[in-house]
C-alpha positions as CSV (number, residue, x, y, z in Angstrom):
1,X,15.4,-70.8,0.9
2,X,13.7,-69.9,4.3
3,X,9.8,-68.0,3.7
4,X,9.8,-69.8,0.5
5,X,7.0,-72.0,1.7
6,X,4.8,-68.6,2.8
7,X,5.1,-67.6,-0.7
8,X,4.2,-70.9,-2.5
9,X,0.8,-71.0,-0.2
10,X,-0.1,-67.2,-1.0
11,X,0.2,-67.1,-4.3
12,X,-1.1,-70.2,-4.7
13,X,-4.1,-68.6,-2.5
14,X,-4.0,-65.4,-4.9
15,X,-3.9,-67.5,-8.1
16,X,-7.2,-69.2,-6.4
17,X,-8.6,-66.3,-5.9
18,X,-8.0,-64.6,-9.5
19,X,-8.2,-67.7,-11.9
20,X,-4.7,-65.9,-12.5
21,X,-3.7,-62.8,-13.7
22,X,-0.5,-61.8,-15.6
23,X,1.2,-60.4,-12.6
24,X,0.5,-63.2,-10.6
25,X,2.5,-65.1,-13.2
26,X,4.9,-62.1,-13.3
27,X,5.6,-62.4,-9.3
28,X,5.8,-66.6,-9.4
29,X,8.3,-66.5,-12.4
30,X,10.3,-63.8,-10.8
31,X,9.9,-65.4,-7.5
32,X,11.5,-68.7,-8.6
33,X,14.5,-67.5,-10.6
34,X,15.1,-65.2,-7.4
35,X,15.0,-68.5,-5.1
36,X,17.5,-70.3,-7.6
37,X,19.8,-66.9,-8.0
38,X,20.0,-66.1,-4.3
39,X,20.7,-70.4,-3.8
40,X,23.2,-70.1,-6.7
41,X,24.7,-67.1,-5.4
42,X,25.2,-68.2,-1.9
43,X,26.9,-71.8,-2.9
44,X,29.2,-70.0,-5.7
45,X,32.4,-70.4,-4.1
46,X,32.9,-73.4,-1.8
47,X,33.1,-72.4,2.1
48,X,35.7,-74.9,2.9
49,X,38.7,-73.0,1.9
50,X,37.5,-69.6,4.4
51,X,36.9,-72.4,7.3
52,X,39.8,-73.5,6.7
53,X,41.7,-70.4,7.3
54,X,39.6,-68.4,10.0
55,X,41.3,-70.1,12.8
56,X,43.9,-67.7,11.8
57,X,42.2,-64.5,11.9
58,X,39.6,-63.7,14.6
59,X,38.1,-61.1,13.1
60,X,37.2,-63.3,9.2
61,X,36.1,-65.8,11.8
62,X,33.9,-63.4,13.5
63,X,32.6,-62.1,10.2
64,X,31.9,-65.6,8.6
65,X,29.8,-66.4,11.9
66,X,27.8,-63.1,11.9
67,X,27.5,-62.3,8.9
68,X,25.6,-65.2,8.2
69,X,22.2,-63.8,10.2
70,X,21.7,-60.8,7.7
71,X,22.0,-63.5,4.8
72,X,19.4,-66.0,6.2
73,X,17.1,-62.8,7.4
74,X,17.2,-61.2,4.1
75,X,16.2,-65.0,2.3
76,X,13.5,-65.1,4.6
77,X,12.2,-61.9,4.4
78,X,12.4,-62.7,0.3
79,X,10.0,-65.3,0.8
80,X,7.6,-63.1,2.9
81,X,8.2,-60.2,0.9
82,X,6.7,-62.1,-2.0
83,X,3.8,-63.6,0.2
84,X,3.2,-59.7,1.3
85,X,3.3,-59.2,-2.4
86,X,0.9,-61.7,-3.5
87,X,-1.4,-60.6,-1.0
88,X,-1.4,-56.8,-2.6
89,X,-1.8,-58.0,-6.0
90,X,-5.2,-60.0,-4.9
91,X,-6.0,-56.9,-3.2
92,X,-6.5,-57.9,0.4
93,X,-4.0,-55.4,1.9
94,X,-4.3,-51.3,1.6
95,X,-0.6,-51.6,0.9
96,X,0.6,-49.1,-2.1
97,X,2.2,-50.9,-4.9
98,X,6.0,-49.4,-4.1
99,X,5.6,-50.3,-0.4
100,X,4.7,-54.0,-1.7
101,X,7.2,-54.2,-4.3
102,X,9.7,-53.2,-1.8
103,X,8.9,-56.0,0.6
104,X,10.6,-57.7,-2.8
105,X,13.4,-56.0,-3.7
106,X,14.7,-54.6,-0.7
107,X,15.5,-58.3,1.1
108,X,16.8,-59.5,-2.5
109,X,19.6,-56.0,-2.2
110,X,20.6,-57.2,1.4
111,X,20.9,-60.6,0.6
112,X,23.3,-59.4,-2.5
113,X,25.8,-57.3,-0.5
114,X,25.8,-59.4,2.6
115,X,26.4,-62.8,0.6
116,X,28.7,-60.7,-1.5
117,X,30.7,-59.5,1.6
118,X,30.8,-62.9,3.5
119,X,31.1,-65.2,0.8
120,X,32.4,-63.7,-2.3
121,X,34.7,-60.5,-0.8
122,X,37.3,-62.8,0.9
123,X,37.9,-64.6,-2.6
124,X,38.1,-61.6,-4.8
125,X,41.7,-60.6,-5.9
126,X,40.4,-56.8,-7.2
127,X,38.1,-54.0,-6.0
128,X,36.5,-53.9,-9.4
129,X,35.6,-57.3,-8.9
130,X,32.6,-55.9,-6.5
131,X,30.9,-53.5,-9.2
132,X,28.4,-56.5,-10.6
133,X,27.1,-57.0,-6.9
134,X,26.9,-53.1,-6.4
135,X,25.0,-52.3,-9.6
136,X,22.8,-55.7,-9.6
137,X,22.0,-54.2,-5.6
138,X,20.7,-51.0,-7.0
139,X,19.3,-52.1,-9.5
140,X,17.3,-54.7,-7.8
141,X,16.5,-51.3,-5.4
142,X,15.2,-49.5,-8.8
143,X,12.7,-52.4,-9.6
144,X,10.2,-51.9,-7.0
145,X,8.8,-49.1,-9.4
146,X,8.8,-51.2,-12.1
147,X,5.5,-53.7,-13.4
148,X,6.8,-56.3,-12.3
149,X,9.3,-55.8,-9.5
150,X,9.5,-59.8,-8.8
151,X,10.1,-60.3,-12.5
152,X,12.5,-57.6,-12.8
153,X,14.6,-58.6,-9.6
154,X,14.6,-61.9,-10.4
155,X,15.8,-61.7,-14.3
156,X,18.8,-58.7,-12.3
157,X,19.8,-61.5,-10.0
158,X,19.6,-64.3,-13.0
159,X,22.1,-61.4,-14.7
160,X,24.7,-61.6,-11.5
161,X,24.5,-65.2,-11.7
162,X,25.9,-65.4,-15.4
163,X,28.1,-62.3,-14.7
164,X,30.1,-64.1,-11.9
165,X,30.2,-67.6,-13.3
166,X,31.3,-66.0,-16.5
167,X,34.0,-64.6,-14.5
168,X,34.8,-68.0,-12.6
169,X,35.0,-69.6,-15.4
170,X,37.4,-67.3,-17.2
171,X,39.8,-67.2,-14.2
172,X,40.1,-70.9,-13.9
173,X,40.7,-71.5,-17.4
């Protein structure tokens, strides 16, 4: 994922720094299970049958094509979120601890809904089958007061993951 790179180097820096603490550890384990959720989540369904059919309908075409810059800005602002993050937790930024944590949690909603309304929406047969992405959303939203907001969005997105290829699996068999 894009501005994964800026947050390998700072907390590599803040682990440096700190000999490592246990939300250092908190933020790297929640930072790579949100990198393989968000990649998961993104590569769910195979694009190939929605470019296949949005020759047909301008506007799926012109939502497929746009609605791809708030998913790649919301990956990369993950990655600096958790730099931004790192950076609190080794105290070199007068940052509050909910502003940091929302530099988290906030890109990992957005990327959520807007991979959920290019990507996943179009294949969807019912309404209902939205309410994982809603409630992982908030609840992703709800972390940045929590310990460990990294740790806690991560383990919400590892959730949606199992939730939707639980449900893949069940409709294909």
């Amino acid at each position: 994922m894009p501005g994964q790179a800026a947050a390998t180097v700072a907390v590599r820096g803040a682990f440096d720094r700190h000999h490592g603490t246990v939300a250092l550890y908190a933020l790297a384990g929640g930072g790579l299970l949100m990198a393989f959720a968000m990649w998961w989540l993104y590569f769910t369904r195979p694009a190939h049958t929605l470019l296949a059919t949005t020759h047909q309908a301008h506007r799926r075409r012109f939502l497929w094509a746009y609605g791809h810059f708030p998913v790649f800005a919301s990956a990369a602002a993950e990655g600096a979120g958790l730099a931004a993050y790192a950076e609190h937790l080794s105290d070199r930024t007068g940052t509050s601890s909910a502003g940091a944590a929302m530099a988290v949690t906030v890109p990992a909603a957005v990327f959520v809904i807007t991979v959920w309304a290019v990507h996943l929406r179009p294949h969807q047969r019912r309404a209902a089958e939205a309410v994982p992405f809603a409630v992982a959303a908030a609840g992703i939203l709800l972390a940045a007061w929590s310990p460990a907001p990294a740790l806690a969005a991560g383990v919400l997105l590892g959730g949606l993951v199992a939730v939707v290829t639980t449900r893949q699996r069940t409709v294909a068999s």
